[in-house]
ZALO-539098 format. One record per residue: z, y, x of N, C-alpha, C in turn. Coordinates in steps of 0.001 Angstrom, whole numbers, padded with zeros to 6 digits, always signed. Layout:
N
ZYXZYXZYX;...
This chain:
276
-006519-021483-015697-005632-020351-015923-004568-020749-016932;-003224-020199-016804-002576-021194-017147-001634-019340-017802;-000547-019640-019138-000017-018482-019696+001606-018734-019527;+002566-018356-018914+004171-018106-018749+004513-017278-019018;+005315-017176-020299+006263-015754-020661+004726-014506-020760;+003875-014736-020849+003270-013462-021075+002632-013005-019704;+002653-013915-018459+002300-013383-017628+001238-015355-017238;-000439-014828-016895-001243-015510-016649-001197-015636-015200;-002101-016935-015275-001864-017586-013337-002916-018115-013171;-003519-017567-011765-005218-018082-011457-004885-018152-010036;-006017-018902-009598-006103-018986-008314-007347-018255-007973;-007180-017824-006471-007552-016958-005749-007708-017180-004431;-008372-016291-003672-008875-017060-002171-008386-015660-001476;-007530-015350-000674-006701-013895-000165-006880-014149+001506;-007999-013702+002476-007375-013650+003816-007614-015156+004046;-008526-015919+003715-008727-017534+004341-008230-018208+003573;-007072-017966+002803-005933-018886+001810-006275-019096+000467;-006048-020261+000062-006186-020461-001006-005104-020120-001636;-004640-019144-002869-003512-018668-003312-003203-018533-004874;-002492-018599-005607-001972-018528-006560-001341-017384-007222;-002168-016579-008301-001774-015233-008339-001113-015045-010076;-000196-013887-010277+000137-013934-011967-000272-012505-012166;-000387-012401-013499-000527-011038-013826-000758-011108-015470;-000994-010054-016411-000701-009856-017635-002480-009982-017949;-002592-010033-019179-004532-010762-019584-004708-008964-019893;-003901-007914-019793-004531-006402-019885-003986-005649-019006;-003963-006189-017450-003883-005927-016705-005495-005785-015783;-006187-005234-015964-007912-005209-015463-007598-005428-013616;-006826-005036-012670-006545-005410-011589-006247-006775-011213;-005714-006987-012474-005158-008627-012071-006638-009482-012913;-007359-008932-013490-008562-009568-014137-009403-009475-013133;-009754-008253-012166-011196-008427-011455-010700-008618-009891;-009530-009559-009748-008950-009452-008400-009566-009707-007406;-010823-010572-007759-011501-011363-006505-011968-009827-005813;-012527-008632-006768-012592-007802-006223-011958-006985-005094;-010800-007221-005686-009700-006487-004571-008957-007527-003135;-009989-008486-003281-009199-009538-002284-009936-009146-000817;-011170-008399-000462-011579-007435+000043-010820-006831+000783;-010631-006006+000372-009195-005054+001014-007986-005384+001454;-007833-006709+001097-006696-007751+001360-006955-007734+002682;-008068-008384+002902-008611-009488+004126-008839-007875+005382;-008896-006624+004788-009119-005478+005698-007757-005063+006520;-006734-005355+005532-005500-004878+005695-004645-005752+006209;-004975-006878+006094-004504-008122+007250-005282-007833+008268;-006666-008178+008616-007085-007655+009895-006404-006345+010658;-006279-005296+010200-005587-004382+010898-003971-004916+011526;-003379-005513+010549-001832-005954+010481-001929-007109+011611;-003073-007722+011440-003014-009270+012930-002965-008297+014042;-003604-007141+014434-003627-006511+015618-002529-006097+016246;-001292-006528+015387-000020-005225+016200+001037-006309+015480;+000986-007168+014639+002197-007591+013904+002409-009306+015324;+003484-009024+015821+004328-010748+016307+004851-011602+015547;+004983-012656+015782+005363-014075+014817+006373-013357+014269;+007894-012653+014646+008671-012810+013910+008668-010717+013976;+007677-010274+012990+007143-008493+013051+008023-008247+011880;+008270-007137+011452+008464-006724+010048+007924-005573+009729;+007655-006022+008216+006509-005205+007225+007166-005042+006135;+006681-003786+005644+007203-002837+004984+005684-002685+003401;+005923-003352+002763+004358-003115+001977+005027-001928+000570;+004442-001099+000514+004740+000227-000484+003316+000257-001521;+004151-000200-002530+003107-000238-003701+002592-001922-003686;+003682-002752-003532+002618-003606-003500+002406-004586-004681;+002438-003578-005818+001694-004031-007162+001814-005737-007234;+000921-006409-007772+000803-007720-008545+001351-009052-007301;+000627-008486-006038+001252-009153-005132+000498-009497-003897;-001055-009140-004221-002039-009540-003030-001877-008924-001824;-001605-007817-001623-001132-007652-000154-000097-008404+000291;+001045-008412-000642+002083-009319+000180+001449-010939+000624;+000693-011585-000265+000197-012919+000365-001262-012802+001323;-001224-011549+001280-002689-011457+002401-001591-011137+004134;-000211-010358+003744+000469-010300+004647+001290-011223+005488;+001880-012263+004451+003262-013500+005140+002466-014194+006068;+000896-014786+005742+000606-015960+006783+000951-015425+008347;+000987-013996+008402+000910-013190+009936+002678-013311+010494;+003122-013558+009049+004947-013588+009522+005053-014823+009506;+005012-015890+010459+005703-017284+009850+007276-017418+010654;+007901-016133+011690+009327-016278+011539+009704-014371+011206;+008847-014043+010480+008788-012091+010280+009996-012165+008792;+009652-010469+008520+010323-010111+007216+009358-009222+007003;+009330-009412+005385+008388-008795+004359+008858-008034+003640;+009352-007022+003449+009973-005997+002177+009010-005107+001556;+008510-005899+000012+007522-005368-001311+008324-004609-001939;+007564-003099-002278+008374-002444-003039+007584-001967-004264;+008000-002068-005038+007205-002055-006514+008019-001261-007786;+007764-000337-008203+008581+000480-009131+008076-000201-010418;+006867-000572-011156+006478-001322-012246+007253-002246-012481;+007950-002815-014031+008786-003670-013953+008037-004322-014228;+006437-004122-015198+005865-005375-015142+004985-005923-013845;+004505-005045-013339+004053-005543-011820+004721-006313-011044;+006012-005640-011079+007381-006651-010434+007259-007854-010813;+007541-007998-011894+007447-009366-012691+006352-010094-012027;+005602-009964-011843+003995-010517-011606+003941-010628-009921;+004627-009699-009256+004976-010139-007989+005473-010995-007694;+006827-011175-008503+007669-012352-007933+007153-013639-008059;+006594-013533-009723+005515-014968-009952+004648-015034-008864;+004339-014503-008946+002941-014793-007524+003877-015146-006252;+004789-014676-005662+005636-015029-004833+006053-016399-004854;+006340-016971-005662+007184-018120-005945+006347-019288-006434;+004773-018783-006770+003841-019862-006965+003389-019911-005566;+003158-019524-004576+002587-019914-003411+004357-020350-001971;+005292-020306-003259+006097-021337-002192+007292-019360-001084;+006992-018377-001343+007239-017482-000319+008346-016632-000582;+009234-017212-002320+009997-016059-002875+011147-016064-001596;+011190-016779-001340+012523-016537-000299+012124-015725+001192;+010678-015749+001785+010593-014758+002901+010430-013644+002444;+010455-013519+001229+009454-011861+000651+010760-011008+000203;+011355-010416+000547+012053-009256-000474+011673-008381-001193;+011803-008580-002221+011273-007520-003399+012133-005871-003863;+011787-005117-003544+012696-004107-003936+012401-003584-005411;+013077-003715-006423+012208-002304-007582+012295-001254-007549;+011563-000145-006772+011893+000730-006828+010390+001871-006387;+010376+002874-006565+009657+004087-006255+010153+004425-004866;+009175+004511-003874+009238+005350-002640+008884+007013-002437;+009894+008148-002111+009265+009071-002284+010028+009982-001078;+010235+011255-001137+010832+012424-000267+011886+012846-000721;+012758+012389-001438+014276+012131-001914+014759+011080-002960;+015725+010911-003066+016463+010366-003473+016696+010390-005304;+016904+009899-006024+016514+010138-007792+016109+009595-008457;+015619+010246-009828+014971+009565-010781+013517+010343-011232;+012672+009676-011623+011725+010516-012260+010640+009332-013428;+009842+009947-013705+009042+009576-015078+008050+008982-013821;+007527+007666-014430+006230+006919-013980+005959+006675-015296;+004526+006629-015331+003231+006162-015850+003024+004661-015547;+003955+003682-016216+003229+002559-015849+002148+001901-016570;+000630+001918-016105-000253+001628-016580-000737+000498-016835;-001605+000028-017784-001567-000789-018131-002786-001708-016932;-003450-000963-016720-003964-000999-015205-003481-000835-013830;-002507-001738-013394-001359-001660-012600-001930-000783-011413;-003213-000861-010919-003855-000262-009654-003650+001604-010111;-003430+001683-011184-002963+003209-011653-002006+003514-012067;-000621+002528-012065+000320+003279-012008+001066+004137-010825;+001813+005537-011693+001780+006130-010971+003416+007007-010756;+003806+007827-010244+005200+008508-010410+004016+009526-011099;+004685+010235-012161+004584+011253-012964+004724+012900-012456;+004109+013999-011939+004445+014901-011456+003442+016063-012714;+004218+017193-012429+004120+018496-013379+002501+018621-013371;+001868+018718-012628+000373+018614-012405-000418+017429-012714;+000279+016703-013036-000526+015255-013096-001655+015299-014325;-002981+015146-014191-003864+015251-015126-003406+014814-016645;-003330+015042-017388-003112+014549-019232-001952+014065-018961;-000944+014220-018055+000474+013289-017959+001086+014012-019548;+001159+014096-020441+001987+014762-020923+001362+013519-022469;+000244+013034-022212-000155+011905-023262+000101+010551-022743;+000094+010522-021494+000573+009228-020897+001938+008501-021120;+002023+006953-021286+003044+006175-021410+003970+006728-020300;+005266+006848-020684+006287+007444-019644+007353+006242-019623;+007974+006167-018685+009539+005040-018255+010053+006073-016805;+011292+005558-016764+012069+006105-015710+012127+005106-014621;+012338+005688-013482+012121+004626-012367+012970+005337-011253;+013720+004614-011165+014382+004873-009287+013538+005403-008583;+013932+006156-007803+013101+006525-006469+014363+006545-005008;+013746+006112-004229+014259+005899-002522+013735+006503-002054;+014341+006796-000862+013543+007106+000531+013272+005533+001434;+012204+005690+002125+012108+004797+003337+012861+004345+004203;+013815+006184+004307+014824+005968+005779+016051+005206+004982;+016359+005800+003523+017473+004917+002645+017468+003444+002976;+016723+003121+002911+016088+001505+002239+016133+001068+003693;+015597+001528+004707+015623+000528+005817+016976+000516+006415;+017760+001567+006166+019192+001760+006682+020096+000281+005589;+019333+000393+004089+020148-000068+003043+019735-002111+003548;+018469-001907+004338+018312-003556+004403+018592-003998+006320;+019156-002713+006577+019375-003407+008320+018328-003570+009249;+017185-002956+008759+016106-003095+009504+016011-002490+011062;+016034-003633+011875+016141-003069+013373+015041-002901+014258;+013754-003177+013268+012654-002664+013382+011653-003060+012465;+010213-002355+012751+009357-001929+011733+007895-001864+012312;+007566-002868+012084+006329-003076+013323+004736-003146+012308;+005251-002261+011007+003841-002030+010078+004305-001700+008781;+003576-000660+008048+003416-000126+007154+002457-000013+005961;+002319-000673+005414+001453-000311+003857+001832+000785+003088;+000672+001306+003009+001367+002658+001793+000111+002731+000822;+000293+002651-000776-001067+002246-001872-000158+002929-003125;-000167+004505-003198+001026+004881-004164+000090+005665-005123;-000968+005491-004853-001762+006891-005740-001769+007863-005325;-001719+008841-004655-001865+009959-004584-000556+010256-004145;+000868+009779-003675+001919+010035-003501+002607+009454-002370;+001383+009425-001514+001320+008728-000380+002298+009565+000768;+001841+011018+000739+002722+012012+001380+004050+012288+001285;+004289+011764-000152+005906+011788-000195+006962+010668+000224;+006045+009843+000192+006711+008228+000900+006764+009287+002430;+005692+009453+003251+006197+009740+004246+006786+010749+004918;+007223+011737+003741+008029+012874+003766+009642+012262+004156;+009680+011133+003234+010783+010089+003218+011192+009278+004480;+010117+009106+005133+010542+008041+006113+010432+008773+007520;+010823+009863+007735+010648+010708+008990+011530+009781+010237;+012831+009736+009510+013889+008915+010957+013384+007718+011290;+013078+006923+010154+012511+005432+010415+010635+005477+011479;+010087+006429+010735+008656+006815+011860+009169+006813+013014;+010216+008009+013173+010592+008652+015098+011209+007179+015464;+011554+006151+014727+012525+005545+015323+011917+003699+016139;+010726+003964+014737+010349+002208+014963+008854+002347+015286;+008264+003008+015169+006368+004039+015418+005812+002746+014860;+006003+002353+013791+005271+001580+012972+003675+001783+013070;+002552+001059+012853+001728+001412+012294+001602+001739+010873;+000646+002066+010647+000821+002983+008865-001136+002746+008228;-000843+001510+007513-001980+001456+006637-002290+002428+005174;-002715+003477+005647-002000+003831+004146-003967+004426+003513;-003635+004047+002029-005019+004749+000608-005169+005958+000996;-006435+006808+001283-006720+008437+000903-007661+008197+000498;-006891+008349-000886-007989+008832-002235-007986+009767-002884;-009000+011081-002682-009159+012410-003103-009322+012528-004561;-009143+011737-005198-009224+011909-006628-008135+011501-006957;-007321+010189-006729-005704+010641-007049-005058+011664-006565;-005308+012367-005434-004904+013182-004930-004967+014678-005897;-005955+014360-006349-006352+015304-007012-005816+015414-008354;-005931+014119-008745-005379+013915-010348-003654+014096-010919;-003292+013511-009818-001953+013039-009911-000888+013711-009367;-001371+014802-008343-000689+015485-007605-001450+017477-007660;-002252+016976-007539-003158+018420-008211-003132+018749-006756;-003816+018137-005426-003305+018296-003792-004728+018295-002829;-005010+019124-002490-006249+019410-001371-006630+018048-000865;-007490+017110-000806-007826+016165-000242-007904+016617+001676;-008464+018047+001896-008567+018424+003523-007181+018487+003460;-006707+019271+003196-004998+019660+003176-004294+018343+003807;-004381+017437+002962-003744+016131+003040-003848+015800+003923;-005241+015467+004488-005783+014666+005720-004953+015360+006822;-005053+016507+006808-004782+017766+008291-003414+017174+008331;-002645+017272+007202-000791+017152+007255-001152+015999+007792;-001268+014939+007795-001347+013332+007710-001868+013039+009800;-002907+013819+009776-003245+013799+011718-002177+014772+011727;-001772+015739+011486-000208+016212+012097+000746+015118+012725;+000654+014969+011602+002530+013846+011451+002118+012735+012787;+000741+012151+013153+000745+010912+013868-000073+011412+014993;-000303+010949+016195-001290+010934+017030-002034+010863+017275;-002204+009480+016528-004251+008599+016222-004294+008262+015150;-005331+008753+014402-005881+008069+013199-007025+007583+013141;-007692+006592+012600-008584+005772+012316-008701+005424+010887;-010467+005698+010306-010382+005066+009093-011523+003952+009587;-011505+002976+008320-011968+001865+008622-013594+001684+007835;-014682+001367+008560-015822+001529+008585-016357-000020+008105;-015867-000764+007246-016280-002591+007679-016007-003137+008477;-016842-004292+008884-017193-004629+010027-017501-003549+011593;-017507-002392+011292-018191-000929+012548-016537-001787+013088;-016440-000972+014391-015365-000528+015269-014803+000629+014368;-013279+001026+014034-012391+001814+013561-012654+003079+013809;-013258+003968+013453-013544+005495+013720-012924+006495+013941;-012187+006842+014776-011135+007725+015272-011305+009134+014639;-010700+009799+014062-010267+010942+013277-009594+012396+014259;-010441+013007+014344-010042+014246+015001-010777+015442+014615;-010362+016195+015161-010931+017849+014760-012380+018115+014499;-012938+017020+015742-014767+017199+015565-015229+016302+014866;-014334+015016+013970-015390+014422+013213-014299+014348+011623;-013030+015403+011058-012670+015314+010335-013472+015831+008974;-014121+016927+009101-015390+017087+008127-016471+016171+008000;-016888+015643+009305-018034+014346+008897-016871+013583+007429;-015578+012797+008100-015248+012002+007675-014923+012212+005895;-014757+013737+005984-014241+014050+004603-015184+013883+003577;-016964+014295+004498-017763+014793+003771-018114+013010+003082;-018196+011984+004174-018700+011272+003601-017613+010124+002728;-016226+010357+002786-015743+010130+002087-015499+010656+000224;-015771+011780-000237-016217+012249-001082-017275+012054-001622;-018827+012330-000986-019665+012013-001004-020581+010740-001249;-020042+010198-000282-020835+008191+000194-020158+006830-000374;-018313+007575-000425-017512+006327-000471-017001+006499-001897;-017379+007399-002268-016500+006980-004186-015155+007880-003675;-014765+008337-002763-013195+008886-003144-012220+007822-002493;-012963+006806-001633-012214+005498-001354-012096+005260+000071;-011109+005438+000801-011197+005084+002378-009716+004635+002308;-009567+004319+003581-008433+003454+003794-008364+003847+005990;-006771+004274+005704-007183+005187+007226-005674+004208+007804;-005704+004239+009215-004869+003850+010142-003979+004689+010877;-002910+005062+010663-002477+005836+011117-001261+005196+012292;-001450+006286+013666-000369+005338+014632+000448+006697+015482;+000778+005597+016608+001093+006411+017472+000760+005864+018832;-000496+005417+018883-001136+004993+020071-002372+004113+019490;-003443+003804+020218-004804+003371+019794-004797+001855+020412;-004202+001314+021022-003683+000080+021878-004127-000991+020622;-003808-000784+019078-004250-001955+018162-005956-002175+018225;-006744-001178+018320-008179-001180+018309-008587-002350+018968;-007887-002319+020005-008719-003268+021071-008504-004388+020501;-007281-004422+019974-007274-005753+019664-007416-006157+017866;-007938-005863+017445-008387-005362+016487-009884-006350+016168;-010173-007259+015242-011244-007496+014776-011508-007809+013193;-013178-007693+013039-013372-007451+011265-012413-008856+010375;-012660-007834+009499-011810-009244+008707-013426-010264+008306;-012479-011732+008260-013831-012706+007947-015015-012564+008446;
């Protein structure tokens, strides 16, 4: 482990790869990463099912940088656009970008994704996996570290980078997952991305002060098929007769922690297998 400017560098194993990651020594995300390399290897498996050599991906929230290097091996002629409102996360992205050789396929945006256009207060934590945009309800926000941060829309940003299509979606915002896609309505109708996106009923709860059922219901509104992801199981399809199973045992069984698929056709399933 090696120290630059304040930002540390370890290696890491992301999705088969051996990889090279940075992050700050009180950053606890970037300390217990092997943990989160897990979810890496889940969220590439979904992304191999639907992404072509030259696909483009859209990663929202993508913090220190492990999704983006669990994502490029799937692009080797694609485009990658990371969007990261943390300036120190940023920071720690690009390092990580540029130690595994990728700063030039990866575009980095700094910025907040949301349902207009502006400025607002983030919480950037010192635990990057919790920073957050700042809202009137937000649990103890009023003791929390505050900074100002840009905010975009989706449809802004893909209009602002020429994107002539959009063949996958990451969304990992905290609890502010709904407003990214409040944001990206023209770009959804236009490119039917798939949509990896966090439902976690306790940011939801914390950060937004927002019905975890509520959420879910808006969320199968907006798309056709949803699927959350079970391990290794086959992808569990989300509808009217098993949205209470799913809620119950997400609350209940999973810690507050699922990770759902959202589309506009079920065609990735098939092709679709566990990660590792």
């Amino acid at each position: 482990m090696s120290m630059v400017d304040g930002l540390q560098e370890r290696r890491l194993r992301i999705g088969g790869h051996d990889r090279q990651i940075a992050g700050f020594a009180d950053d606890s995300f970037f300390q217990h990463a092997e943990g989160h390399a897990a979810g890496m290897a889940e969220l590439a498996a979904v992304a191999a099912a639907v992404l072509p050599p030259d696909g483009v991906v859209l990663d929202v929230g993508a913090n220190i940088g492990l999704s983006a290097l669990a994502l490029a091996p799937l692009l080797p002629q694609g485009r990658l656009l990371a969007v990261e409102p943390s300036p120190r996360s940023a920071a720690a992205l690009r390092r990580s970008l540029a130690l595994n050789g990728l700063e030039s396929r990866v575009t980095v945006a700094e910025m907040a994704l949301g349902a207009a256009p502006g400025e607002a207060e983030f919480h950037d934590a010192g635990h990057s996996a919790g920073a957050h945009l700042l809202a009137p309800d937000t649990l103890g926000g009023a003791t929390l570290p505050k900074r100002r941060v840009r905010i975009h829309t989706v449809d802004a940003l893909a209009a602002e980078q020429g994107l002539d299509r959009l063949d996958f979606m990451k969304i990992d915002v905290e609890g502010f997952e709904t407003e990214v896609l409040d944001g990206a309505q023209a770009t959804l109708a236009r490119f039917h991305p798939l949509v990896f996106v966090e439902f976690n009923a306790w940011t939801l709860q914390c950060n937004r002060n927002a019905n975890p059922r509520a959420v879910l219901e808006d969320w199968l509104a907006r798309f056709p098929v949803a699927h959350v992801l079970r391990g290794a199981e086959p992808p569990l399809r989300i509808g009217p007769d098993t949205l209470l199973a799913v809620l119950h045992d997400h609350l209940v069984l999973r810690g507050c922690a699922d990770e759902l698929v959202l589309g506009f056709d079920a065609g990735w399933v098939e092709r679709w297998r566990p990660a590792g």
